[in-house]
C-alpha positions in Angstrom: 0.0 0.0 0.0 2.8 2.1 1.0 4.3 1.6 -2.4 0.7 2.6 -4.3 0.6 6.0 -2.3 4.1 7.1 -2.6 4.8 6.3 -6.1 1.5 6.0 -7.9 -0.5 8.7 -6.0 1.8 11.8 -7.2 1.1 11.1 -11.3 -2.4 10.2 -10.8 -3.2 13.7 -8.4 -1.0 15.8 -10.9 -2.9 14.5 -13.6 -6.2 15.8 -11.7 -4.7 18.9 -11.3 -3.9 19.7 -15.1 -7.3 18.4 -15.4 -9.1 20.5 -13.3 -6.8 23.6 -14.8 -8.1 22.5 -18.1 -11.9 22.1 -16.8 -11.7 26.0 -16.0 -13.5 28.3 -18.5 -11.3 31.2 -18.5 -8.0 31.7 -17.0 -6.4 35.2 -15.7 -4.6 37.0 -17.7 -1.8 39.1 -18.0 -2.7 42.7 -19.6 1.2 42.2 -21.6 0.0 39.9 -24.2 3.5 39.0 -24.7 3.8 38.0 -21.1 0.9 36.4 -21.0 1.6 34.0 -23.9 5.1 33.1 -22.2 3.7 32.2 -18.7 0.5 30.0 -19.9 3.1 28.4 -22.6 6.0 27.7 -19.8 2.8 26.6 -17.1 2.5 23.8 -19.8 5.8 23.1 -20.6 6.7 22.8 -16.6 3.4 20.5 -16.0 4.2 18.5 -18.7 7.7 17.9 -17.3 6.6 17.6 -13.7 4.1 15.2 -15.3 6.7 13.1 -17.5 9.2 12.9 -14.0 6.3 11.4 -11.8 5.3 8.6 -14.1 9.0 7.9 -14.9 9.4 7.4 -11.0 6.1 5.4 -10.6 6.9 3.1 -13.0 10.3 3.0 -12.0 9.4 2.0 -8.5 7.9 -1.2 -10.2 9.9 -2.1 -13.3 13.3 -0.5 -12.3 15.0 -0.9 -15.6 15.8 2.7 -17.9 13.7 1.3 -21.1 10.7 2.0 -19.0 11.6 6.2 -20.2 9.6 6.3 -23.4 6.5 4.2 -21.4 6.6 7.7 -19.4 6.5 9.4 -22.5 4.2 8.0 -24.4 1.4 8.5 -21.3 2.7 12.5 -21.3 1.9 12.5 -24.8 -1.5 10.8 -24.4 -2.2 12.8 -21.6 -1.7 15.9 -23.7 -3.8 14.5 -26.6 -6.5 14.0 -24.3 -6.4 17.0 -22.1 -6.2 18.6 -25.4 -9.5 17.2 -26.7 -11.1 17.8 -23.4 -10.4 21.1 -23.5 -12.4 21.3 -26.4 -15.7 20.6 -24.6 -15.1 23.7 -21.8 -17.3 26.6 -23.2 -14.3 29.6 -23.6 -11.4 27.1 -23.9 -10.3 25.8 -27.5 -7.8 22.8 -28.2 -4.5 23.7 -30.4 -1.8 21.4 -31.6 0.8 24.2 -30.3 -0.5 23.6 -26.3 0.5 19.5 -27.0 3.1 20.3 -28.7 4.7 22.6 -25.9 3.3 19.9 -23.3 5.3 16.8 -25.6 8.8 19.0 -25.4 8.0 19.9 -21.8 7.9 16.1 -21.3 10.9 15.3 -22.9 13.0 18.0 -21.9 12.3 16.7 -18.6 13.0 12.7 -19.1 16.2 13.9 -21.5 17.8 16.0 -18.9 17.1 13.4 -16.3 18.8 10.7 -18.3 21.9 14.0 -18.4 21.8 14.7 -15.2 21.9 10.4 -13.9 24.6 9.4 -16.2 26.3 12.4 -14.9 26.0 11.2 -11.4 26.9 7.5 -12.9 30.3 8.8 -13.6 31.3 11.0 -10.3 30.3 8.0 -8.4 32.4 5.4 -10.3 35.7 8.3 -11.3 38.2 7.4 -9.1 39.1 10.1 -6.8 41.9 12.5 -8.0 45.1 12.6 -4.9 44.7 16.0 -2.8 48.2 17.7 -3.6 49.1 19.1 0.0 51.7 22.4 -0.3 
């Protein structure tokens, strides 16, 4: 049980919570159109990631082998598709390719600079530790 709530729990409630963002009829807005474009495109591009990270640790948790990466992706981009076409039923709200297009890269992005970021860490771990000179 512990397992289901700590690693299964966080994807599924994020999920609810970009559904219920998308569920909204209008949004704020920003009066610098500009502005406001940037902060609802990077709001997507960071839940997207956030989104992509959590299933890569659920599933992780279960099947701990890397392969398991695109699985992740492929439910961030499903996820997109259909938040995208649920959008589409929310009087004031309208579906475009550009909002899963920035939530697919968001995604990525995230799962690539993971993969950077652990073979980084893969390679301190196993250097071999460079001999302090002393003066």
């Amino acid at each position: 049980m512990r397992n289901l709530l700590f690693y299964w729990a966080p994807p599924i409630l994020w999920m609810g919570l970009i559904f219920y963002g998308s569920a909204q009829p209008t949004l704020p807005s920003l009066s610098d159109s500009f502005l406001d474009l940037l902060v609802k495109n990077g709001a997507h591009f960071v839940e997207y990631a956030v989104l992509a990270l959590l299933w890569y640790r659920a599933i992780y948790s279960r099947f701990p082998h890397p392969i398991i990466q695109p699985l992740a992706f492929v439910i961030v981009v499903l996820y997109a598709l259909s938040d995208e076409f649920h959008q589409s039923f929310v009087p004031g709200r309208s579906a475009t390719w550009q909002d899963v297009a920035i939530d697919v890269i968001g995604g990525a992005c995230a799962l690539l600079a993971w993969n950077a970021l652990h073979h980084w860490w893969i390679r301190k771990r196993s250097a071999p530790e460079s001999p302090v000179k002393e003066s």
